[in-house]
Kinemage of the C-alpha trace (Angstrom):
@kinemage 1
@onewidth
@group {chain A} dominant
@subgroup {mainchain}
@vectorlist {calphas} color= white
{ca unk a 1} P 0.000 0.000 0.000
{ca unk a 2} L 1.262 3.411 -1.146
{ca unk a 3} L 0.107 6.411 -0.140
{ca unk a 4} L -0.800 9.324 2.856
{ca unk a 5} L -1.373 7.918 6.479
{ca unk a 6} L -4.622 6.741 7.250
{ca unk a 7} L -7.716 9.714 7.939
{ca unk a 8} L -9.133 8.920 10.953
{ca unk a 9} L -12.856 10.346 10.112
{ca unk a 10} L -12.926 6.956 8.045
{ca unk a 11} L -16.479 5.356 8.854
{ca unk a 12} L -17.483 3.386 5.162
{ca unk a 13} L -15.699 1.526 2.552
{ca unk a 14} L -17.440 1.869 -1.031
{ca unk a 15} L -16.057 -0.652 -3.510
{ca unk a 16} L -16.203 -1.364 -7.447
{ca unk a 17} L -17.098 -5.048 -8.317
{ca unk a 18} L -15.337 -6.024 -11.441
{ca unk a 19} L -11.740 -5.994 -11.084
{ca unk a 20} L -12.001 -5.424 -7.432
{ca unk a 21} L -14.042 -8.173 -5.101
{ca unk a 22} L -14.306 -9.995 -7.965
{ca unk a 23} L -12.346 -11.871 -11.207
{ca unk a 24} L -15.290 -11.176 -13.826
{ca unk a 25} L -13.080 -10.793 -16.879
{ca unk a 26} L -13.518 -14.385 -18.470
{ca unk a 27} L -17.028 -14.702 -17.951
{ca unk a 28} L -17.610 -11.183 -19.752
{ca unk a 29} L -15.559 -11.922 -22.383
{ca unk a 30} L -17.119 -15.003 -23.091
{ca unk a 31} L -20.590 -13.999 -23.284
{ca unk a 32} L -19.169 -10.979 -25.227
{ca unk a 33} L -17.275 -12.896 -28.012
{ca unk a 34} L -20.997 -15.247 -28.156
{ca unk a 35} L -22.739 -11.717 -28.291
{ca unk a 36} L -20.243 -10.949 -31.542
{ca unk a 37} L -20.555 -14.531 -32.859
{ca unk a 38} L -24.250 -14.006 -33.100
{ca unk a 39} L -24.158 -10.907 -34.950
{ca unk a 40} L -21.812 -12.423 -37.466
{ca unk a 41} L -18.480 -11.107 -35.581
{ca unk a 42} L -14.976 -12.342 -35.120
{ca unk a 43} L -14.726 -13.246 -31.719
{ca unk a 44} L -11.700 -11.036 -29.625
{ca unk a 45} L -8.720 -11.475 -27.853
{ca unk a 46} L -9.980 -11.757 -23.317
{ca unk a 47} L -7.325 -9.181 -23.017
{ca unk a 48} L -8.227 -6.869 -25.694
{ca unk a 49} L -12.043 -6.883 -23.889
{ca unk a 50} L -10.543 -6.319 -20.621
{ca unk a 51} L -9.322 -2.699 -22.171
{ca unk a 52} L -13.138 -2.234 -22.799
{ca unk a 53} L -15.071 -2.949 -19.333
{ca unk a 54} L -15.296 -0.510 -16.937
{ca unk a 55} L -18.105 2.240 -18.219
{ca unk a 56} L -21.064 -0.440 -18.239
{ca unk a 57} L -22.631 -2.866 -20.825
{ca unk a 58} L -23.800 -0.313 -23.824
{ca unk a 59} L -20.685 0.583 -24.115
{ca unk a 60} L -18.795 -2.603 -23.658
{ca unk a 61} L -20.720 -3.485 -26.848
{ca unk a 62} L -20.456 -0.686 -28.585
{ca unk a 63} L -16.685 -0.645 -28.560
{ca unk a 64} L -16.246 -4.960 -29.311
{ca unk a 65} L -18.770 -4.525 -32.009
{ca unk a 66} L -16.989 -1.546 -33.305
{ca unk a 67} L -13.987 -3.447 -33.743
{ca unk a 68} L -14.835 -4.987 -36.907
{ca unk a 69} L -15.690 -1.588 -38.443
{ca unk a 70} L -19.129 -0.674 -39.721
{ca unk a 71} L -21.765 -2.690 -40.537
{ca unk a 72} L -24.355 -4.714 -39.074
{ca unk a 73} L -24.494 -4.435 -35.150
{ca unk a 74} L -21.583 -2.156 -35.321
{ca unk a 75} L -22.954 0.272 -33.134
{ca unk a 76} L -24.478 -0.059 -29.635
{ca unk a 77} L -27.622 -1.885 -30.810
{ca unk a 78} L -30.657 -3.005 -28.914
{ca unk a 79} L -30.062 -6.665 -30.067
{ca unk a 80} L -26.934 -7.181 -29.426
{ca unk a 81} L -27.310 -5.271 -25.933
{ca unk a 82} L -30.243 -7.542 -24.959
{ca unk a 83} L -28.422 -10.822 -26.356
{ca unk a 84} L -25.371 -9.725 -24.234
{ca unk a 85} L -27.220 -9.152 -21.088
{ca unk a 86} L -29.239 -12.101 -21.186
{ca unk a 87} L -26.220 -14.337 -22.301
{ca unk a 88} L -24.247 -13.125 -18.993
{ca unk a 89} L -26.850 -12.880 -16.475
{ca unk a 90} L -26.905 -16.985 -17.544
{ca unk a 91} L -23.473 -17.648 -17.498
{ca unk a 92} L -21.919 -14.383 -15.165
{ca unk a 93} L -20.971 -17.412 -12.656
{ca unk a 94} L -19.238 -20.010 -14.550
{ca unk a 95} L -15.879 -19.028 -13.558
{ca unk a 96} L -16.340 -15.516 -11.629
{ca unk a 97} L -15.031 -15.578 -7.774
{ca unk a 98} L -13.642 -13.259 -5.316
{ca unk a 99} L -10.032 -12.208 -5.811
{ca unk a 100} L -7.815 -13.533 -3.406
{ca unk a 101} L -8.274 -12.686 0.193
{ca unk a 102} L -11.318 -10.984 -0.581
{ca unk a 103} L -13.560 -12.867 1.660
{ca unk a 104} L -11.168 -12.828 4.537
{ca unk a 105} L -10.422 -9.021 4.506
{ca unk a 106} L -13.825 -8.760 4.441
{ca unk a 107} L -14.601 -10.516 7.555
{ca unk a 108} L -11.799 -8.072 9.120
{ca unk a 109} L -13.615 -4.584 8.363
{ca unk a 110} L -16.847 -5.587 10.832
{ca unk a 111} L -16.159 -1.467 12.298
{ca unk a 112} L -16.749 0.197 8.818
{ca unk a 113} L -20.135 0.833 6.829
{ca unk a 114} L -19.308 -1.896 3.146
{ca unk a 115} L -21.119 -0.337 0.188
{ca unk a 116} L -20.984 -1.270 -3.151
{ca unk a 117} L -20.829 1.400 -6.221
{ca unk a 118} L -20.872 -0.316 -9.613
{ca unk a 119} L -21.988 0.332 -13.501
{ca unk a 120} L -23.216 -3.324 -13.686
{ca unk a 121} L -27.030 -3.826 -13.649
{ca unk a 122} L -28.993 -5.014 -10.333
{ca unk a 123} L -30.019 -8.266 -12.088
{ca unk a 124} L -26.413 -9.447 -12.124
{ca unk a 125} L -25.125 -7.719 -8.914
{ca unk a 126} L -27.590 -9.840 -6.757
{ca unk a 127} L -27.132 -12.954 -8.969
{ca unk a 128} L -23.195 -12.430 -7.808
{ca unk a 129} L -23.632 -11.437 -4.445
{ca unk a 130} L -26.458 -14.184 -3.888
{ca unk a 131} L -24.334 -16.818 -5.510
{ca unk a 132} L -21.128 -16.328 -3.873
{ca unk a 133} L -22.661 -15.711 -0.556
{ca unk a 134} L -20.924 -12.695 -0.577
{ca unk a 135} L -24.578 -10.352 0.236
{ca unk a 136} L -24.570 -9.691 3.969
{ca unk a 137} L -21.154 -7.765 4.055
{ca unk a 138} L -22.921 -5.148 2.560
{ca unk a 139} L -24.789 -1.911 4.346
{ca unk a 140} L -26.092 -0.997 0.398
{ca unk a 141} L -25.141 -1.185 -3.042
{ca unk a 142} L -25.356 1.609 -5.962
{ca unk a 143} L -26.144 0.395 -9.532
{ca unk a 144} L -27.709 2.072 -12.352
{ca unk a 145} L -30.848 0.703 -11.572
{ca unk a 146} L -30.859 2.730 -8.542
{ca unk a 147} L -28.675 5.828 -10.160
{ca unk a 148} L -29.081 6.070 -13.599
{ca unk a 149} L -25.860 8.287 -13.560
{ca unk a 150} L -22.935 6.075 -14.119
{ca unk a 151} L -19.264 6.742 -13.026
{ca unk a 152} L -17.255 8.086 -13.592
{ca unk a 153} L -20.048 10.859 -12.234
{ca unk a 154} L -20.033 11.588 -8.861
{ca unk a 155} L -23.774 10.880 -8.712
{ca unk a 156} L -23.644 7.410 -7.560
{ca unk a 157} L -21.428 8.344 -5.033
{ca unk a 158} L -23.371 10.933 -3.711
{ca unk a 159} L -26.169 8.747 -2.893
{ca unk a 160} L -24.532 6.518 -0.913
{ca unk a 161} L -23.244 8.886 1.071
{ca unk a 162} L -27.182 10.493 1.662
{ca unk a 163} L -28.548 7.197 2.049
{ca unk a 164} L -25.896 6.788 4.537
{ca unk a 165} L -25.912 10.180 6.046
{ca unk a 166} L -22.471 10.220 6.097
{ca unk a 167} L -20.171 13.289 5.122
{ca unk a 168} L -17.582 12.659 1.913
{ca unk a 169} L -14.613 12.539 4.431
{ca unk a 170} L -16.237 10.099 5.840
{ca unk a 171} L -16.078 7.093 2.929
{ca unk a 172} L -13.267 5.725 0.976
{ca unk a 173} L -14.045 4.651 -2.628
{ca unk a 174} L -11.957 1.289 -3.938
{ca unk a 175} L -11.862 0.512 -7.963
{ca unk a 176} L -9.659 -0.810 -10.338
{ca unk a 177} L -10.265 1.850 -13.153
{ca unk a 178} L -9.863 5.843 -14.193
{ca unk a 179} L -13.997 5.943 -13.528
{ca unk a 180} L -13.609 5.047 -9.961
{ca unk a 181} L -11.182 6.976 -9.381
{ca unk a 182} L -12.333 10.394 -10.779
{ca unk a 183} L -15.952 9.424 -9.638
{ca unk a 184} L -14.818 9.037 -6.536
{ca unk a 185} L -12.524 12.558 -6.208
{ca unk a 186} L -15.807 14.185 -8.074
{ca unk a 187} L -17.692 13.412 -4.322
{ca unk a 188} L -15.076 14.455 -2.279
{ca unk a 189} L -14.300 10.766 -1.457
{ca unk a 190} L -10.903 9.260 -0.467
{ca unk a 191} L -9.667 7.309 -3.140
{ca unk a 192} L -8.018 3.551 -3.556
{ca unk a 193} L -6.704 2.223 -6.597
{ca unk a 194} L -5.944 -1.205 -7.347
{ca unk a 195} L -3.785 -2.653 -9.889
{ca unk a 196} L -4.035 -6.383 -9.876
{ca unk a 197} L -7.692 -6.066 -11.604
{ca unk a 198} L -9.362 -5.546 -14.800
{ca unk a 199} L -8.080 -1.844 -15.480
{ca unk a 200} L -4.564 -1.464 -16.701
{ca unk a 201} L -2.474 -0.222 -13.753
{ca unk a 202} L -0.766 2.389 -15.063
{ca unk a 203} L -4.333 4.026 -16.000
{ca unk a 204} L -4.988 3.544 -12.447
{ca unk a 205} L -2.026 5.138 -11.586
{ca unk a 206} L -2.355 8.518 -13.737
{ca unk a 207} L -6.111 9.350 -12.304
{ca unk a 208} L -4.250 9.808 -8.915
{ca unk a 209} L -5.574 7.795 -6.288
{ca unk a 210} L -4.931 8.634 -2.942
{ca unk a 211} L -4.193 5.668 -2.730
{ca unk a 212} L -2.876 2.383 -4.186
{ca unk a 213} L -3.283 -1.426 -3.408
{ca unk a 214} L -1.304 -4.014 -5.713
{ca unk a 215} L -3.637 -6.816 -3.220
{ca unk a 216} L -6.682 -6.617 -1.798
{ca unk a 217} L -5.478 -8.194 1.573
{ca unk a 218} L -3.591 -4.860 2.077
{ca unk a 219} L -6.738 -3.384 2.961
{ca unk a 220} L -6.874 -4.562 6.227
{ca unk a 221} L -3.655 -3.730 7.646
{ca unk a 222} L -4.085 -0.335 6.202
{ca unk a 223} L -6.991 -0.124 8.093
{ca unk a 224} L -5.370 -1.053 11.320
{ca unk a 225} L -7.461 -4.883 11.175
C-alpha cells in the first residue's frame, strides 16, 4: 500500500465489483465474443475486452462490435445489448469468484459501513452477491438501476453517502479503473486504486488515487485490522 497515512474520520468503505471483489473478466468476455458470434463477428482477444469494461454494458458493446468496423451491429444496438445481457446474467458465474483474500479481509472490516458502487445492472449484482454468498457484508449497493448516472459521475457516489448520512470525508471509494477513481474525487471521497484487476495499472495510476493497493489483503492492515 502506497500512499498518505490513514484519515481517521474513516467510517465506510465503497467498492467497485469487477476488477475489485471480484475476477469477472472471463465470464464477460465469453458472453461478449458469443454476443459478436451471433451478430456475425470475429470473436476477440480476453485481453483486448478487458481494455473495454469498466463504463457499463452499452458501451462494452459498442466498442467490441466496433472493432470490426461498420456494418451490421456495429454500433451499440438493442439486439446485441439484450443478447449480451441475457447471455451473462446466464453464465456471469461459470468461472467468476472473489479475488484472493477478498472474503477474509472482508470478515476483518466488521467497524466500517461496506457499500458497493458499480456500472453493472442489479439483475447481475444480486445474482453475484447471492451466488457467492458474498450479500450480507454489505450496508447498500449503488447500480444504475438505482442511479441512472454512471461513473465516472459523482452521482452514484453521492447517494450513498445520503442514504448513509455520512459526510464525503467520511467514505473511501476502492476501484480498479480511471472511472472510480475520478468518480470518486468528483464526491469528495478518499480514493483507492488497485492494480491487480481488470483496469490497466498504469491508467490507475495517472487518475491519482490517494491511494494504491497491488492486493486486496492490504486493505486490512491499512486499516489497522
Amino acid at each position: 500500500m502506497a500512499g498518505r497515512s490513514l484519515p481517521l474520520s474513516l467510517r465506510a468503505l465503497s467498492f467497485d465489483l469487477d476488477g475489485t471483489l471480484l475476477d469477472t473478466l472471463p465470464d464477460i468476455a465469453a458472453s461478449v465474443n458469443r454476443t459478436l458470434e451471433a451478430f456475425g463477428r470475429p470473436s476477440l482477444p480476453l485481453a483486448l475486452i478487458g481494455t473495454m469494461v469498466g463504463d457499463g454494458a452499452r458501451t462494452l458493446l459498442a466498442r467490441a462490435l466496433g472493432q470490426g468496423g461498420a456494418g451490421p451491429g456495429a454500433g451499440p444496438g438493442d439486439p446485441a445489448l439484450d443478447f449480451f445481457l441475457r447471455d451473462y446474467l446466464r453464465h456471469c458465474l461459470a468461472e467468476t469468484r472473489p479475488y484472493p483474500g477478498v472474503r477474509e479481509t472482508l470478515e476483518r472490516l466488521g467497524d466500517y459501513r461496506l457499500i458497493i458502487v458499480t456500472n453493472k445492472p442489479r439483475l447481475q449484482v444480486d445474482r453475484m452477491l447471492d451466488g457467492l454468498a458474498l450479500r450480507n457484508y454489505f450496508a447498500l449497493v449503488i447500480t444504475p438501476d438505482e442511479c441512472p448516472e454512471r461513473k465516472p459521475d459523482p452521482a452514484p457516489f453521492r447517494m450513498a453517502l445520503a442514504r448513509l448520512a455520512l459526510a464525503p470525508g467520511e467514505m473511501a471509494h476502492i476501484g480498479d479503473s480511471p472511472c472510480d477513481i475520478l468518480g470518486g474525487k468528483a464526491a469528495g471521497l478518499l480514493t483507492v486504486g488497485v492494480t491487480y484487476g481488470i483496469g490497466a495499472a498504469e491508467e490507475v495510476r495517472a487518475a491519482g488515487p490517494d491511494y494504491l493497493l497491488a492486493r486486496f489483503e492490504e486493505l486490512a492492515p491499512w486499516l489497522g485490522k
